[in-house]
N, C-alpha and C positions, 0 to 999 in steps of 0.2 A: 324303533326303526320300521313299524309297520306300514304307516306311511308313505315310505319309498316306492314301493311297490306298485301303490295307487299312481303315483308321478310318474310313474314309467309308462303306464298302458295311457296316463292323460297324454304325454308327449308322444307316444304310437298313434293314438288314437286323431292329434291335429296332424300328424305326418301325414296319415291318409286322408283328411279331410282337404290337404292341400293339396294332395295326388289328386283328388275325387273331382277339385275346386279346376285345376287346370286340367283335366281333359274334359269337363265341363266346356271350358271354354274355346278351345280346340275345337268338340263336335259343335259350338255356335257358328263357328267362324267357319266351316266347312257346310254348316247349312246353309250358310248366307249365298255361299259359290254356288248351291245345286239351283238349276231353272227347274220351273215345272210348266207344261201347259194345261190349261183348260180347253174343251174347244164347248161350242155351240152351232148348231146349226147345223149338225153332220158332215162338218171339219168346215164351216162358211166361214165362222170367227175363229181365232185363237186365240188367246191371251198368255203369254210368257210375265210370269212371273217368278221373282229371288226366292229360297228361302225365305227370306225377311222380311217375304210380303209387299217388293219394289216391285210395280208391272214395269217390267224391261222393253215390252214389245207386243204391238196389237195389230193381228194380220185379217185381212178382209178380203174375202176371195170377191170377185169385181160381180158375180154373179149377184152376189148379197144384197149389194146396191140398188135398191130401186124406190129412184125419188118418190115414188107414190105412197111406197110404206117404211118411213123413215123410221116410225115407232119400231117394226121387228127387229132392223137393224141394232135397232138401242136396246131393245130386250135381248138379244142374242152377244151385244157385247157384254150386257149384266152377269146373263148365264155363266157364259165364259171363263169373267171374271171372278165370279164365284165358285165356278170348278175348280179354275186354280188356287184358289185362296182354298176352297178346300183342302184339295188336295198336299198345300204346304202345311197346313193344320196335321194333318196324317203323317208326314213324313217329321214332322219336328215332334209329335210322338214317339216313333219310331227311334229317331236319335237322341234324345232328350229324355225319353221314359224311364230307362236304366236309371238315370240319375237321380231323376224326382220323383220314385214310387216309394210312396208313403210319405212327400214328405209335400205338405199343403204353400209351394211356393207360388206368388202372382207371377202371370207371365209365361208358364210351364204348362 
């Protein structure tokens, strides 16, 4: 009957893995609702982007505009774009790191 023993901490041990499994999913699904913004241009551009990496929303102060240098424009919605996409990177650390430290998952 030594056996038994071992089956008990294996059956403990998925109990938690499915505890671990669904607020995994929970902290996804709440990342997904947080906005983040980027800005650019010393608040000229914004870019709102989901958790999930959806740009939701791209604000352009009318200043920014000027048909002669269309290129800054385009570089400053880049930046932007990329501060928030940073910054979701940082924050799905944040929520997600607890889960997946030490454990080599894609996607995390």
């Amino acid at each position: 009957m030594r056996g038994m023993g071992n089956m008990g901490n294996m059956q403990k041990m998925m109990k938690q893995m499915q505890k671990m499994q669904k607020e995994m999913m929970e902290a996804q699904e709440q990342l997904g609702e947080q906005k983040v913004e980027g800005t650019a241009g010393g608040g000229m551009v914004t870019v709102v982007v989901s958790g999930h990496k959806k740009v939701l929303e791209v604000r352009i102060n009318e200043e920014a505009v000027d048909p002669d240098d269309v290129e800054m424009l385009q570089d400053m919605i880049l930046v932007a774009t990329n501060d928030a996409l940073d910054k979701v990177d940082q924050l799905t650390e944040q929520t997600m790191g607890k889960y997946t430290k030490g454990f080599n998952i894609p996607g995390f």
